[in-house]
C-alpha positions as CSV (number, residue, x, y, z in Angstrom):
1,X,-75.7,104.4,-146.1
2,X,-74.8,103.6,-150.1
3,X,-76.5,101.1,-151.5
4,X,-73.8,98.2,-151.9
5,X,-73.8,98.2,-147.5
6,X,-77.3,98.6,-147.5
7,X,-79.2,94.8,-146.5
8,X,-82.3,93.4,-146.3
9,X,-81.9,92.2,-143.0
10,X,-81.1,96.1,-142.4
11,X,-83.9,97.3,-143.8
12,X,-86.4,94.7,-142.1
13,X,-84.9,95.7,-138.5
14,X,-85.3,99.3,-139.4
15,X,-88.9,98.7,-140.4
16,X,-89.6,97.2,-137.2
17,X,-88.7,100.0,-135.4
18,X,-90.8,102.4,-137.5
19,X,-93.8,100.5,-137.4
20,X,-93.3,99.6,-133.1
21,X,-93.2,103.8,-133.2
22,X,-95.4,104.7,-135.8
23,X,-97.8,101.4,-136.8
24,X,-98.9,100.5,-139.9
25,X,-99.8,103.9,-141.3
26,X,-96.7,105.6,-140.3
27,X,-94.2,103.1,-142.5
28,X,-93.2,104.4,-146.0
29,X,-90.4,103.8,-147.6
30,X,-88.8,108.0,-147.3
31,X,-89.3,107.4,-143.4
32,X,-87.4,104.0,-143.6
33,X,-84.9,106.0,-145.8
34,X,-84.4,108.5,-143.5
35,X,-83.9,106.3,-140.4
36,X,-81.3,104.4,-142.6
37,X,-79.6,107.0,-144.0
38,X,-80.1,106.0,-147.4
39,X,-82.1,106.5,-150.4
40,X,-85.8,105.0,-150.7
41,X,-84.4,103.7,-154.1
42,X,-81.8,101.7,-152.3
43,X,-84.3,100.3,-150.6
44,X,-86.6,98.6,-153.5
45,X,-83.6,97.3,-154.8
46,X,-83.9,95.2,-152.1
47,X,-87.4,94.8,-151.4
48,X,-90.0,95.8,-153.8
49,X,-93.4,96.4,-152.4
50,X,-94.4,97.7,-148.4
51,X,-96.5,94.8,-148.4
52,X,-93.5,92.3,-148.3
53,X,-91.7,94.7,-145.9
54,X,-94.7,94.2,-143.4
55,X,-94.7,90.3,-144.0
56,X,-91.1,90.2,-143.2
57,X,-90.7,92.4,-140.6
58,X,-94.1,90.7,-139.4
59,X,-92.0,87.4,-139.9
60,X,-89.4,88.2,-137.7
61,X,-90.5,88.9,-134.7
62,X,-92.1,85.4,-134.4
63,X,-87.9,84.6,-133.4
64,X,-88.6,86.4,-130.1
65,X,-91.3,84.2,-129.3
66,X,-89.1,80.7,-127.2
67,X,-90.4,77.6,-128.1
68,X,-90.1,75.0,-125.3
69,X,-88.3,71.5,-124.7
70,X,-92.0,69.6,-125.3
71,X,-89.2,66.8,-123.5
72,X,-88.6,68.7,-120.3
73,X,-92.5,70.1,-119.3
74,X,-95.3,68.9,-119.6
75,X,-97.9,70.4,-122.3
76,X,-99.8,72.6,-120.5
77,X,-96.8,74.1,-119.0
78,X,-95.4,74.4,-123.0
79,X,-98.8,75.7,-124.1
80,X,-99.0,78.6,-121.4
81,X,-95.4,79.4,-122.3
82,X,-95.9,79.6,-126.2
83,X,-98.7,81.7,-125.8
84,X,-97.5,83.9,-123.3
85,X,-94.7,84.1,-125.3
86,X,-96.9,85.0,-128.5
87,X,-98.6,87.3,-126.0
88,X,-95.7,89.6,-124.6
89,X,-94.5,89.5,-128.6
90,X,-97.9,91.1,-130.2
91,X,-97.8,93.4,-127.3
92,X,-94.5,94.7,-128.2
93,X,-95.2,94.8,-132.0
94,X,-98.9,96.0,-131.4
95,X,-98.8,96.7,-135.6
96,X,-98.8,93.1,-136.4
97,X,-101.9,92.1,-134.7
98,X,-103.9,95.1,-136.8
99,X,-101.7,93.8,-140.1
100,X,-103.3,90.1,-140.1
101,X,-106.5,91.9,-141.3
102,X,-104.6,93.9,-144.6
103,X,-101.2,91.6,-145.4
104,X,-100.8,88.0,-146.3
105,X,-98.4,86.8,-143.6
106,X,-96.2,83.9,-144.1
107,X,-92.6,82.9,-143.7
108,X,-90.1,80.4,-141.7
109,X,-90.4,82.7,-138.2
110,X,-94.6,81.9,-138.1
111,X,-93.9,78.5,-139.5
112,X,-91.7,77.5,-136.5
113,X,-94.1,78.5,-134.2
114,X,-97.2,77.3,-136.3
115,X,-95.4,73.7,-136.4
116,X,-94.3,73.8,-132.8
117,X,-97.6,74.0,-131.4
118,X,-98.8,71.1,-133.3
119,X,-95.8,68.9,-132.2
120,X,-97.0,70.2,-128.6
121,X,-101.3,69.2,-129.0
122,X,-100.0,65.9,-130.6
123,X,-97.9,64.9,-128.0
124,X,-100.7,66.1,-125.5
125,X,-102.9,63.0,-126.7
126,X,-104.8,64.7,-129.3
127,X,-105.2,63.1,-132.7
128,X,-103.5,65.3,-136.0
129,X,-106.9,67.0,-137.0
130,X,-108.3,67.6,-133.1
131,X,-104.4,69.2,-132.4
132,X,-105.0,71.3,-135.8
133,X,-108.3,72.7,-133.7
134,X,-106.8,73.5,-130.2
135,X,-103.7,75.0,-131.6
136,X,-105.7,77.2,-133.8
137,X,-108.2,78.3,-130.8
138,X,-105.6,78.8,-128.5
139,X,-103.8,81.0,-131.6
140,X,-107.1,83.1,-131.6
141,X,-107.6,83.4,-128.3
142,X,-104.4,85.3,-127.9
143,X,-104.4,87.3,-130.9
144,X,-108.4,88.2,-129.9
145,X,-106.9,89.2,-126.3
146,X,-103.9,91.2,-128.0
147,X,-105.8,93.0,-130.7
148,X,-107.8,95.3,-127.3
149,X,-104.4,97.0,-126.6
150,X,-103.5,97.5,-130.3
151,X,-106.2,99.6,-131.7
152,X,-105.8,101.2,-128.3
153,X,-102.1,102.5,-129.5
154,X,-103.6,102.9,-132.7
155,X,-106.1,105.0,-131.9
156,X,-103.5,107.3,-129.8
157,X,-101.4,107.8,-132.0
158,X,-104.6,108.8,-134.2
159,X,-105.5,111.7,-132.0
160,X,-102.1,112.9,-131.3
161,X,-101.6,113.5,-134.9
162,X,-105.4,115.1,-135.1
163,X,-103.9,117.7,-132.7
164,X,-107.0,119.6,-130.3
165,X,-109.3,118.6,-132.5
166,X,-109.0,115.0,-132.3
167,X,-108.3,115.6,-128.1
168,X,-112.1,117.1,-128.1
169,X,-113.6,114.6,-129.9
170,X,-112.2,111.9,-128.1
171,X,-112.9,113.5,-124.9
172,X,-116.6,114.2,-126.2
173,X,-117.1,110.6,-127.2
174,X,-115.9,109.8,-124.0
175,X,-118.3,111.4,-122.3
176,X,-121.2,110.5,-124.3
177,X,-119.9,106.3,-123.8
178,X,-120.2,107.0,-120.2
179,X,-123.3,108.3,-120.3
180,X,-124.6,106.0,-122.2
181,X,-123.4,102.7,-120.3
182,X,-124.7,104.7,-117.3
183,X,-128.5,103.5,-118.2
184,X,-127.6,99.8,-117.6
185,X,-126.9,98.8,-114.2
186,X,-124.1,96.3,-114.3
187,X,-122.0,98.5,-116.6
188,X,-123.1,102.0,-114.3
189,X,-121.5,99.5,-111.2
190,X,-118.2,99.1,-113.5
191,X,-117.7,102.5,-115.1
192,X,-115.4,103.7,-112.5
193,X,-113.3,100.0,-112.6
194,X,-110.7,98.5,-115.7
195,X,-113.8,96.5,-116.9
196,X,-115.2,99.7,-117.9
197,X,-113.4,98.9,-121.1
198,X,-112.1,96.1,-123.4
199,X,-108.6,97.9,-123.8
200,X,-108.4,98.0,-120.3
201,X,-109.7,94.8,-118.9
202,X,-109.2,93.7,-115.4
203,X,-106.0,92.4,-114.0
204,X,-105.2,88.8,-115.3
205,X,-108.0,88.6,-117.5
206,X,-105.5,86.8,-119.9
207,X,-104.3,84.2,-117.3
208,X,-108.3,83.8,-116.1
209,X,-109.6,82.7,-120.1
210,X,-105.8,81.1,-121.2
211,X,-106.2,78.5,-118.3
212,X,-110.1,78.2,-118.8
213,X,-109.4,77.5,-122.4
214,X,-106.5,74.8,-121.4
215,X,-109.3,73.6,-118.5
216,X,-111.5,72.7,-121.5
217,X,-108.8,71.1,-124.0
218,X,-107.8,69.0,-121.2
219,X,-111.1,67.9,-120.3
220,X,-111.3,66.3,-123.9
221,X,-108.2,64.6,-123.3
222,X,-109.6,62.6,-119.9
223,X,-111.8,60.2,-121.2
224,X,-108.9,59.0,-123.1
């Protein structure tokens, strides 16, 4: 693909791909090349750094989260749907949850969303600084519950690149993790269930601590 077809809009999809394949580690700008047919040159001329590619491929995917009519629902219905939403999104992207510890993310995708949920808490009931809090703690509590599954897909693709070597090992610290929860009673009753591990947790564990988490921003709202 020459250079005068090639856009950035282009390049940010192809980079999305990449890193929903390969994660964070496996993006560089010869395998972004190579996926778009075109040299890695034609690429900085377009974007400079793979710290900005990562911030805005990491900015668009907030587009696939749907922000509700805060007219047509009320807001605990919109609150479970936005972070749902977020939810399914960081699950698809498992990469972007792992790249808000190493890249400054920012841009009008996040923003939307960001200023959304703060139209949402306000209309609620709560004041400007107590919407700032429960927007942010419900933001972390989905991030938190997303972050399990991605350094689980991190760490797989880890191993598979390690070859036999990196099968034993995880196999023997497998084995040594079981043995080890084995010495304390509630996890020994457990190892042989999903709660036997964070990545895996039990089935609706999101739904049970979302709704707990709405439970307790609601009750603040009652007195009033």
């Amino acid at each position: 693909m020459p250079r005068n077809t090639l856009t950035a809009d282009q390049i940010v999809r192809a980079a999305t791909d990449l890193l929903d394949e390969e994660g964070l580690n496996g993006l560089n700008m010869r395998s972004l090349g190579q996926r778009l047919d075109s040299a890695a040159t034609a690429i900085y001329w377009h974007i400079r750094t793979k710290d900005e590619l990562v911030r805005l491929a990491g900015d668009a995917v907030w587009a696939e989260v749907a922000v509700p009519d805060l007219d047509a629902m009320d807001w605990r219905t919109a609150a479970t749907e936005m972070a749902t939403g977020m939810y399914a999104m960081l699950q698809r992207h498992p990469w972007l949850g792992q790249a808000f510890g190493d890249h400054f993310l920012y841009g009008p995708g996040k923003s939307r969303f960001d200023d959304h949920s703060l139209a949402l808490y306000e209309k609620a009931g709560f004041a400007p600084a107590d919407a700032d809090r429960a927007a942010a703690s419900v933001f972390v509590y989905v991030l938190g519950n997303a972050l399990g599954a991605a350094a689980q897909v991190a760490l797989n693709r880890r191993v598979a690149r390690g070859g036999e070597g990196a099968e034993r090992a995880r196999a023997e610290a497998s084995a040594r993790a079981v043995e080890i929860a084995g010495r304390f009673p509630r996890l020994r009753e457990r190892l042989d269930t999903p709660a036997a591990g964070y990545a895996a947790a039990p089935d609706s564990t999101f739904d049970f601590g979302l709704r707990a988490l709405l439970d307790g921003l609601e009750a603040r709202l009652a007195p009033r």
